[in-house]
C-alpha positions in Angstrom: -0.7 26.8 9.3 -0.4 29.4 6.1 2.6 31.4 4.9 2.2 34.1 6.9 1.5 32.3 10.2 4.8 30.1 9.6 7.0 33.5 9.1 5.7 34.7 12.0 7.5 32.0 13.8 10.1 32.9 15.9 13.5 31.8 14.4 16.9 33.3 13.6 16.8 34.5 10.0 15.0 37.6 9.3 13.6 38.4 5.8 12.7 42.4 5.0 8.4 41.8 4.1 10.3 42.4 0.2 12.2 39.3 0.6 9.1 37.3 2.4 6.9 38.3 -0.6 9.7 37.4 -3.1 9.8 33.9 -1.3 6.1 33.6 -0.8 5.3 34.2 -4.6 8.4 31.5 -5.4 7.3 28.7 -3.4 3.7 29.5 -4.8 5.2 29.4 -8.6 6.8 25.7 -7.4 3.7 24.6 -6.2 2.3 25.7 -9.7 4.6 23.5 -11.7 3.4 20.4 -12.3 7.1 19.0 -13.9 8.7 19.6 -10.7 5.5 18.0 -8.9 5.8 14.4 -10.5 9.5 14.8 -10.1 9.2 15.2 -5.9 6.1 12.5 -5.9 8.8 10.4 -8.0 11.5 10.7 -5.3 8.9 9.6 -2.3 7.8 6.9 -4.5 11.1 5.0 -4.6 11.0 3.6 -1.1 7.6 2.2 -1.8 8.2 -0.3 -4.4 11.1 -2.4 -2.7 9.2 -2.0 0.5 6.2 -3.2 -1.3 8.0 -6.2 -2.6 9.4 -7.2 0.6 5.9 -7.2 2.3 4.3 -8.8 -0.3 7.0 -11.8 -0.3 7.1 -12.0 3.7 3.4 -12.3 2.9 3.3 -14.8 0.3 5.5 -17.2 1.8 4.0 -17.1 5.6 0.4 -17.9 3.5 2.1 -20.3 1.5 3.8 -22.4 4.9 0.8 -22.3 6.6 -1.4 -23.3 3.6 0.6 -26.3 3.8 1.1 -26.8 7.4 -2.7 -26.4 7.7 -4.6 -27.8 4.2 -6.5 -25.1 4.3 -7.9 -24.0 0.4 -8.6 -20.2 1.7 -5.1 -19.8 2.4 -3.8 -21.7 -0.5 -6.2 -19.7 -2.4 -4.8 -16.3 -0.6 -1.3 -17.4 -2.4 -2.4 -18.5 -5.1 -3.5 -14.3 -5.8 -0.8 -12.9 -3.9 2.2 -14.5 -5.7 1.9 -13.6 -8.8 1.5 -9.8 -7.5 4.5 -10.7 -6.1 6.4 -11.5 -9.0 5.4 -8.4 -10.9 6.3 -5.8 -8.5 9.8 -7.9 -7.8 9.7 -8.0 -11.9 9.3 -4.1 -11.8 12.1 -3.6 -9.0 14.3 -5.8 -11.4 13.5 -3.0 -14.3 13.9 -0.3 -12.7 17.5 -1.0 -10.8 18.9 -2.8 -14.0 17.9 -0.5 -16.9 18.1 3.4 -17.4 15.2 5.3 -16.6 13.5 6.6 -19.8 11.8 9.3 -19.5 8.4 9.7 -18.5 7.7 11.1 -22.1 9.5 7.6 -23.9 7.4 5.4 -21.0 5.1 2.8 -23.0 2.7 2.6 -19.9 2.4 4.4 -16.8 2.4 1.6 -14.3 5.3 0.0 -15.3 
């Protein structure tokens, strides 16, 4: 669906074409600015990481019980590779909630 087909929909505010155009061409400016881009991808990311961690613990731990449970190497193999990943991102969480952001323009790296 374009602009045009979703102010076409019915609803109960109605814009003059002036004020449709005004909106139109400000909506197209925010799509344009690339600050205010990483800023909205920042706020989606947030969930992400402490959901990340938690899977990748729940993870880590059932391969690391039934590595044992079963002697098998593949598994303890699997945690051998997923627990340090582990670590990191729960090391990144732990950076992130304890410290002030810096900003992006101060950031050493981009991944952490």
């Amino acid at each position: 669906m374009d602009d045009w087909e979703m102010w076409e929909m019915d609803d109960q505010v109605r814009l003059s074409p002036r004020e449709r155009l005004v909106l139109l061409q400000i909506e197209a400016n925010l799509r344009h600015d690339r600050r205010f881009a990483r800023r909205m991808a920042a706020a989606r990311r947030e969930f992400w990481l402490p959901a990340g961690v938690v899977l990748l613990a729940a993870a880590s731990v059932f391969v690391a019980v039934m590595g044992i449970r079963t002697s098998d190497p593949a598994l303890l193999w699997c945690f051998a590779l997923l627990w340090p990943l582990t670590l990191f991102q729960a090391f990144r969480l732990l950076c992130r909630t304890t410290g002030p952001r810096p900003s992006s323009r101060t950031r050493l790296t981009p991944w952490l």
